[in-house]
C-alpha positions in Angstrom: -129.7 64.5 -24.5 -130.6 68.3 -23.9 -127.6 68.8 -21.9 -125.4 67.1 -25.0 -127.1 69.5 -27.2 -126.5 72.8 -25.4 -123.0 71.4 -25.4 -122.6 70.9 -28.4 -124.2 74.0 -30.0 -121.7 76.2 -27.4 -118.8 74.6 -28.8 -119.9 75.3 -32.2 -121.5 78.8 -32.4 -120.5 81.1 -33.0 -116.8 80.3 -33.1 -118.1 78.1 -36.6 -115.6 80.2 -38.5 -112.5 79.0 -36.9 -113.9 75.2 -36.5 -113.7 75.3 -39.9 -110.7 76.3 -40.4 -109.5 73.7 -38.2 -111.3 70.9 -40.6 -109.7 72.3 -43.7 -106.1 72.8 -42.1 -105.7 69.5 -40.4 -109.0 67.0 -41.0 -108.4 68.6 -45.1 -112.3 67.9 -44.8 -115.0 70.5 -45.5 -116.8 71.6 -41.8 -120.4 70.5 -43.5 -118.8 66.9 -43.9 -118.2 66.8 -40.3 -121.1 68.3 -38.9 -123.5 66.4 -40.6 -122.2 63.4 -39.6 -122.5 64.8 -35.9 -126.0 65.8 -36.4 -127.3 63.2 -38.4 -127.8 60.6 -35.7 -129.2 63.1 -33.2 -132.0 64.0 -35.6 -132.9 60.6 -36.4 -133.2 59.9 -32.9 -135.3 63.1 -31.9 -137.7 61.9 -35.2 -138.3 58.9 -34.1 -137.5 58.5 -30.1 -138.9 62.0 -29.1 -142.2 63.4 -29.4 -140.6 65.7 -32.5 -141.4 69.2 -32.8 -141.6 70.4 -36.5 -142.6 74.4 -37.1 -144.5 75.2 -40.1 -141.4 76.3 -41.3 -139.8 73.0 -40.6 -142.1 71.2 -42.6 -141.7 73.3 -45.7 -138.2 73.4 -45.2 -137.8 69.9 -45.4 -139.7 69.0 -48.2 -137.5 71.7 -50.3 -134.5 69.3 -48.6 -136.1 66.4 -50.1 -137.1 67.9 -53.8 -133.6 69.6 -53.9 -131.7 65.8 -53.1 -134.5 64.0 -55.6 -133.7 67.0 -58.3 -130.1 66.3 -58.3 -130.2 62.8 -58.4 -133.2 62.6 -61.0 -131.6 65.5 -63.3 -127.9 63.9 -62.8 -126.9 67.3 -61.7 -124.6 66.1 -58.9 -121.0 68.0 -59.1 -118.7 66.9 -60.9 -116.4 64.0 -59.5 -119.3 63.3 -56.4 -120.9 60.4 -55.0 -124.8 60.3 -54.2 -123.2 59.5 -50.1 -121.0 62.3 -50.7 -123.2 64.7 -52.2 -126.1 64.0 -49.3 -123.0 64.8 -46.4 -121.6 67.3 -47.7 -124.7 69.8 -48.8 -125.6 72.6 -47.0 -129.5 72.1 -47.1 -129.6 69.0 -45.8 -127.3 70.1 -43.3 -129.7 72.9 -42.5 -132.5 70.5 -42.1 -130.6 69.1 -39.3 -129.5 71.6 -37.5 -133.1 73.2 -37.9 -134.2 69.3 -36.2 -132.0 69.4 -33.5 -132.6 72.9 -32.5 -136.6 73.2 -32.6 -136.2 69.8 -30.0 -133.4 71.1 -27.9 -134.9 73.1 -24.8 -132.1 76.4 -24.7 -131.7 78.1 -21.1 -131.2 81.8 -20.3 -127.5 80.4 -19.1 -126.8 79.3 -22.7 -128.1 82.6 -24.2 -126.4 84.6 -21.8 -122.8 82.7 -23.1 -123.2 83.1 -26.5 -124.6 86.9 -26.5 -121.0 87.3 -25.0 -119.3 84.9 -27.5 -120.7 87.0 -30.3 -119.0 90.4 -28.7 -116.0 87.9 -28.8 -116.2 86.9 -32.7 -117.7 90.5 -33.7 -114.2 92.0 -31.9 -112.0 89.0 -34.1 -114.1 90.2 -37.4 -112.5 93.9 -36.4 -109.5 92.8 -35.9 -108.8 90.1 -38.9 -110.6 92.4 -41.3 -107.6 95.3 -40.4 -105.3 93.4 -40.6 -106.4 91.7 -43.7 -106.2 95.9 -45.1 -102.5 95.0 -44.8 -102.1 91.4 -46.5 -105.5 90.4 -48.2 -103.9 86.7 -47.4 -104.2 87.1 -44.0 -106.5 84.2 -42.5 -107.6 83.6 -45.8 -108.7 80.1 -47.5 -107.7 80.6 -50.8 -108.6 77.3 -52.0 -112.4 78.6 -52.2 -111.0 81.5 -54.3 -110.5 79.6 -57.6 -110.5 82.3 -60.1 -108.7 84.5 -57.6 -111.4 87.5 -58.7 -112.3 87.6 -54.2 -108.1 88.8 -53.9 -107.5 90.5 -56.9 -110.4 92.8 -56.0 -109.1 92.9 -52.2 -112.2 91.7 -51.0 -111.5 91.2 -47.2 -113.9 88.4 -45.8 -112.6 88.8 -42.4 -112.8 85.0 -40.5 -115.7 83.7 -42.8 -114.1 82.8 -45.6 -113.5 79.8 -44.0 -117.2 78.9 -44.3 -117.9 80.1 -47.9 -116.7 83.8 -49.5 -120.6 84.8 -49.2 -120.9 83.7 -45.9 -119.2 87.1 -44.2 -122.8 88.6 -46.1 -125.0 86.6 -44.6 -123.5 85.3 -41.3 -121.7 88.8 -40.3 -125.3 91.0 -40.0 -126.9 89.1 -38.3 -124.3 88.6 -35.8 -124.2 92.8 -35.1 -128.3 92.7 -35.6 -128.2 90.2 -32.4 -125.5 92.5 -30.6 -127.8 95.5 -31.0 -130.5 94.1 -29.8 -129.0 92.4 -26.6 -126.9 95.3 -25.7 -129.2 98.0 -26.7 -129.1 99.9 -23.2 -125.7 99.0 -22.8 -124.2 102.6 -24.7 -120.7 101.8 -25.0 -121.3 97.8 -26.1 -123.9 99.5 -28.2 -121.8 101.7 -29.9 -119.0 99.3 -30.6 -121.2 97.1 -32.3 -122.3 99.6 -34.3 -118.7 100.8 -35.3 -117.8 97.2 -36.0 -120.6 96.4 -38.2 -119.9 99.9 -40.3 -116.2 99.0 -40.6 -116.5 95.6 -41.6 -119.4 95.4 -44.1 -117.3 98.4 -45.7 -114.1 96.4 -45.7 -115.6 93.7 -47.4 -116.2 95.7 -50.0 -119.5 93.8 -51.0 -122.4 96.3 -51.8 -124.9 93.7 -50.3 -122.9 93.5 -47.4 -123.2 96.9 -47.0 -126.9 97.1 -47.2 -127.5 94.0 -45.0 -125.6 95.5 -42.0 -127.8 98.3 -42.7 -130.9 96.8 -42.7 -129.6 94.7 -39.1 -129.3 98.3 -37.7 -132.3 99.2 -38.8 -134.5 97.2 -35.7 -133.0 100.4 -34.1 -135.0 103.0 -36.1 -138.6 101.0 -36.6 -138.9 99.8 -33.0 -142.1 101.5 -31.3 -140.1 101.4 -27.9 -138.0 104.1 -28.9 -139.2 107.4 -28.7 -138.4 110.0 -31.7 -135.5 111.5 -29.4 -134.3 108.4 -28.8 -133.8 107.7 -33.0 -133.0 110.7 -33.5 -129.9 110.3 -30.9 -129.1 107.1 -32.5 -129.0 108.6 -36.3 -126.2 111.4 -34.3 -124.8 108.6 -33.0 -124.6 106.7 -36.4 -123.3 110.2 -37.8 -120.5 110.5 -35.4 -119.6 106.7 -35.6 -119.4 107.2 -39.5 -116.8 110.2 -39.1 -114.7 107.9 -36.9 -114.4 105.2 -38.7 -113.1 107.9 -41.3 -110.5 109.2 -38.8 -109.5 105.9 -39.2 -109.3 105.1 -42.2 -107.6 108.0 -42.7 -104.9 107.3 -40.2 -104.2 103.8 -41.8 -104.0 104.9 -44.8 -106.6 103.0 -46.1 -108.1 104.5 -49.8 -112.0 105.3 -48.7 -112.4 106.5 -52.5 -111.2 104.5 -54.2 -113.5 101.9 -52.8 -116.4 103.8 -53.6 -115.6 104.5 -56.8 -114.3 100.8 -57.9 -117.3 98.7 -56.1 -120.0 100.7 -55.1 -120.2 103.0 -58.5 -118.1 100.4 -60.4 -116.8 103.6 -62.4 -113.9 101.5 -64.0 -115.8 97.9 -64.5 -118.4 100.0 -66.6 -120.9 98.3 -64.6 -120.1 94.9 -65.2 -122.3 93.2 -62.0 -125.4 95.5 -62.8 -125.4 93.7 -66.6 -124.4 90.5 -65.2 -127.7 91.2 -63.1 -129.4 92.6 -66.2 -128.5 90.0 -68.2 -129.4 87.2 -66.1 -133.2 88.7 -66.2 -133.0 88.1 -69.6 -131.7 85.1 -69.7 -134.4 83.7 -67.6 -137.5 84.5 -69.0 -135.7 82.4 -72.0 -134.7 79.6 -70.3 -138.0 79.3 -67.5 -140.9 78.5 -69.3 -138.6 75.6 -70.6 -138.9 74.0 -67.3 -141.4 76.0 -65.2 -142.9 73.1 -62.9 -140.2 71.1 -61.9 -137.1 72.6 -62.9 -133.7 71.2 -64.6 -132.2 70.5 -61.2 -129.7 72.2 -58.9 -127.0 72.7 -61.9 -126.6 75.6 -64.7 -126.8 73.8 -67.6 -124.0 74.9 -70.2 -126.4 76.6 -72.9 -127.2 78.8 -70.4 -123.7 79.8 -69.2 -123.1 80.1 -73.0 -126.0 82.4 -73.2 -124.2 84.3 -69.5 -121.6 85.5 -72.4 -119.4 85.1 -69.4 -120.6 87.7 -66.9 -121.5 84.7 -64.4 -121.6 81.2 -64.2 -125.2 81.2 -63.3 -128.4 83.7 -63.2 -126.9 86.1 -60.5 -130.5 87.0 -59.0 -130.9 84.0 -56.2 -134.5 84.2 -57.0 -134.8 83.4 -60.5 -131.7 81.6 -60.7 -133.8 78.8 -57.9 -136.8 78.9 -59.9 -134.9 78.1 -62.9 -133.3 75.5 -60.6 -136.2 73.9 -59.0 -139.5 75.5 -60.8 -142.6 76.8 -59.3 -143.5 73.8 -57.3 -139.9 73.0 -55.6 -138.8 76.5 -55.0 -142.1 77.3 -53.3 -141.5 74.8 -50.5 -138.7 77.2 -49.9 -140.2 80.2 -50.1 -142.7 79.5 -47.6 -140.2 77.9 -45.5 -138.9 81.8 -45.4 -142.4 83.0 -44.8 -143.3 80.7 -41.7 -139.3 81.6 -40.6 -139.8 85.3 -41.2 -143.4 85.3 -39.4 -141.9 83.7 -36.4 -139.2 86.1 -36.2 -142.2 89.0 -36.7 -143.8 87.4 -33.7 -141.0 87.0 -31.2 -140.0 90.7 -32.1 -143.1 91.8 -31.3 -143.9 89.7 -28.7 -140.4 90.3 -26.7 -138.8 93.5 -28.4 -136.4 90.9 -29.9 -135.9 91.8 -33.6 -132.5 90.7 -34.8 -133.4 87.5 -36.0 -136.1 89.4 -38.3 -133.9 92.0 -39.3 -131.0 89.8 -39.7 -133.4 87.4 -42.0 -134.3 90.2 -44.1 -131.1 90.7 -44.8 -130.5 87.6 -46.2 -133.7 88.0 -48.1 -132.3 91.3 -49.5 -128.9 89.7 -50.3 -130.7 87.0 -52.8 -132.2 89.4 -54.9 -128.6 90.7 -55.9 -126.6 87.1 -55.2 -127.5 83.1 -55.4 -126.9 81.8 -51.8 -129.9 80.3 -50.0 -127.4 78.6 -47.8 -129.9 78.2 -44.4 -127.0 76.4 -42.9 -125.5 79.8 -42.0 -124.1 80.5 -39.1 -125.8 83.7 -38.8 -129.4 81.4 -39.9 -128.7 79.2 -37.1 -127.8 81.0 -34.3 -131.0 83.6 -35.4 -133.4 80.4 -35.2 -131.5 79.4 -31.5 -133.0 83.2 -30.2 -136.1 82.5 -32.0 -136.7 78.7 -30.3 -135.2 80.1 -27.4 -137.9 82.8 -26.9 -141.3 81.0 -28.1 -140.4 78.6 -25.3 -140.5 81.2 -22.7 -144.0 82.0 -24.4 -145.2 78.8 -24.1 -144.0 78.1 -20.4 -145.8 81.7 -19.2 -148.8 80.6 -21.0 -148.4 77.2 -19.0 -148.0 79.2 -15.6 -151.4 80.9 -17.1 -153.4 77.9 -17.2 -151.7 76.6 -14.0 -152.8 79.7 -11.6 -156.3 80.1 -13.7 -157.5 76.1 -14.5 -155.7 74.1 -12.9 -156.3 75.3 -9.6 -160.3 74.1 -10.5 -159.6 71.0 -12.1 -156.4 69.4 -10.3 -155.1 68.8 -13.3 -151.5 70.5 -13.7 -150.6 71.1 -17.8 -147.5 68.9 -18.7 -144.1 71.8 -18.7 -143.0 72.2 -22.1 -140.5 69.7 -23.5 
C-alpha cells in the first residue's frame, strides 16, 4: 500500500496543474471530482485497517471538515444546482482531509523527495515559461471557464499553469513551490539564483499584490535563518538587488510596461482604490452582520442581504478571516484555526530541527494571503506537497530517536523498539 502511495503522489505532484487540465479538457470533470474518488477509499482503509496516525493538526482539521459539511447541509447553503453526493466529492476541504489522511500514513523515502525536489525545478521553469508567453496572449494556457466575469483577463492577470486549479491557486500554490526550491538548493548558486529570478518574475506577472508579498515572505527563510552568517545575507540581499535589475533588462527588452503595472495594481492610481474599500468595506460590513450569528455561523454561503450591503465591491467579505467567521462562527472557524496552529508549529519544528523552513514560510504565506483574500483552500498543491516535506522529515526524527533507544536501552533489555510505520 506504501509503494501505491508514493506512486501515486509522484504522478500527481507537483505536475497537479496540468492533471487538471487534462480533467477539464477531456474527462469535462473538475480534478477535485476525480481525486477524491481516488483517495476516498485509501483513507477509509488507512482509518480503519491501519493503525491510523492523526497529528494534532489532523484532528482539528477534520472536525472543521465535518462542521463545514454539517453547516452546508443544516443552513441549505449548498451551491446552487448541487447534490449533497456532489457537493461532499467535489469540495476542496474534504478533499484536503484526505489527502492530509493518506499522507500522515504513507512512509515517504529520500528517493521520493529527491524526484520531486527536481520535479518542482521542472514546474517552477513551465511557470517561467507560460507566464511569458501568457505577456503575449493573456489566453495562453488559460481556463477561461473559471473566469466568469472576465475581470482575471481584462485586467491581464497572468496565472501562469494554475489557473487550471483555481485563479487564486497561482497565490498560494506558486510560493511555496520557490520557498521549497530555496531551501533544497540553497548551496547550489546557480539553481539558487534561478529560483529566485523565477519567483520575482512570476509573482510580478501575475499581477496580484498578495502574490507578490507571499513570494516574498517564501524568500524570506533566506534572511531569518541563524545558519547564515551576516555576510552571507548581506550577499543574498546583492544578489536579490542584481536579480531585480535583470529581470528589468528584461522586461525592458520584451517590451513589457513595468509602470504601468505598478501604477494600475499595486497603487491602483486609476481604480481609485477600489480593492482597499472593498477591504474597508467588508470590515464594516461584518461587525454588522457577526454578532447576528456569532456561535455557529450562517453556513458556508453569503447570504444576499449581505452582498446587497457589499454595494457591489465583492461578492463576499474580502478578508478570509472574517468572511469564515461570518461563515462558520467562533466555534467552527476555530477548529480551523488551530488546525493552522498545530500545522504551522510543526513546520516551526521541522525548520528548526532540520534547517528545513519552506513549508513554514510557504504556510505563512498563505496565512498572509487570507487577511487580504477568502481562500482557505488546504487542498493546495503548494499545502500538500509542504505537509509531504513536513511528514517526510518528522519521520526521519522519529527513526534517529529509535536508533537512540536501540544503541542506549535496548542493548540492556533485549527488547528492540518496533521501526516506525
Amino acid at each position: 500500500m506504501n509503494k501505491y502511495c508514493l506512486n501515486l503522489f509522484s504522478v500527481l505532484y507537483p505536475f497537479y496543474p496540468f492533471w487538471a487540465w487534462l480533467c477539464f479538457s477531456f474527462a469535462h470533470k473538475p480534478i477535485e471530482l476525480v481525486v477524491t474518488s481516488l483517495l476516498f477509499p485509501l483513507a477509509i482503509y488507512f482509518l480503519i485497517y491501519q493503525n491510523k496516525r492523526l497529528p494534532n493538526y489532523l484532528v482539528c482539521f477534520l472536525l472543521f471538515t465535518a462542521y463545514h459539511v454539517g453547516s452546508a447541509f443544516v443552513n441549505d447553503a449548498l451551491p446552487d444546482g448541487s447534490s449533497k453526493l456532489y457537493f461532499i466529492l467535489s469540495d476542496s476541504n474534504v478533499l484536503a482531509a484526505l489527502f492530509f489522511i493518506v499522507v500522515e500514513n504513507t512512509q515517504f523515502d529520500e528517493r521520493f523527495i529527491e524526484r520531486m525536489n527536481r520535479n518542482i525545478l521542472v514546474v517552477l521553469f513551465l511557470s517561467l515559461v507560460v507566464s511569458i508567453l501568457q505577456t503575449r496572449d493573456v489566453h495562453f494556457f488559460f481556463n477561461s471557464a473559471v473566469d466568469y466575469d472576465l475581470s482575471y483577463t481584462n485586467e491581464e492577470r497572468l496565472p501562469s499553469i494554475y489557473s487550471w486549479t483555481g485563479l487564486n491557486s497561482v497565490g498560494v500554490t506558486f510560493p511555496i513551490l520557490v520557498a521549497i526550491a530555496i531551501s533544497v538548493y540553497e548551496s547550489k548558486t546557480p539553481i539558487l539564483a534561478m529560483s529566485i529570478l523565477t519567483g520575482i518574475i512570476v509573482a510580478f506577472l501575475t499581477k496580484g499584490r498578495y502574490i507578490m508579498i507571499s513570494t516574498i515572505i517564501a524568500f524570506m527563510q533566506l534572511f531569518f535563518s541563524r545558519k547564515y552568517s551576516m555576510t552571507r545575507k548581506l550577499y543574498f540581499v546583492g544578489a536579490f538587488v542584481a536579480l531585480i535589475a535583470v529581470a528589468g533588462v528584461v522586461a525592458q527588452k520584451a517590451n513589457f510596461n513595468i509602470n504601468d503595472v505598478i501604477e494600475k495594481r499595486i497603487l491602483e492610481k486609476e481604480s481609485d482604490f477600489a480593492s482597499a474599500k472593498a477591504r474597508v468595506l467588508s470590515y464594516e460590513v461584518f461587525l454588522k452582520v457577526f454578532p447576528e450569528h456569532p456561535l455557529f455561523g450562517v453556513g458556508p454561503k453569503t447570504r444576499p442581504d449581505v452582498i446587497a450591503m457589499l454595494q457591489g465591491e465583492a461578492p463576499l467579505i474580502h478578508v478570509g478571516y472574517l468572511c469564515f467567521l461570518y461563515f462558520y462562527g467562533v466555534v467552527g472557524f476555530g477548529f480551523l484555526l488551530l488546525a493552522l496552529f498545530f500545522l504551522l508549529k510543526d513546520a516551526w519544528g521541522v525548520g528548526r530541527q532540520y534547517g528545513f523552513w519552506a513549508s513554514f514560510y510557504g504556510l505563512l504565506g498563505f496565512c498572509f494571503a487570507n487577511a487580504t483574500m477568502v481562500y482557505f483552500n488546504f487542498s493546495e498543491m503548494g499545502i500538500v506537497l509542504a505537509v509531504i516535506y513536513i511528514r517526510f522529515l518528522k519521520s526521519i526524527y522519529i527513526v534517529e530517536i529509535d536508533e537512540n533507544e536501540i544503541t542506549e536501552e535496548a542493548l540492556l533489555t533485549d527488547n528492540l523498539p518496533v521501526a516506525y510505520d
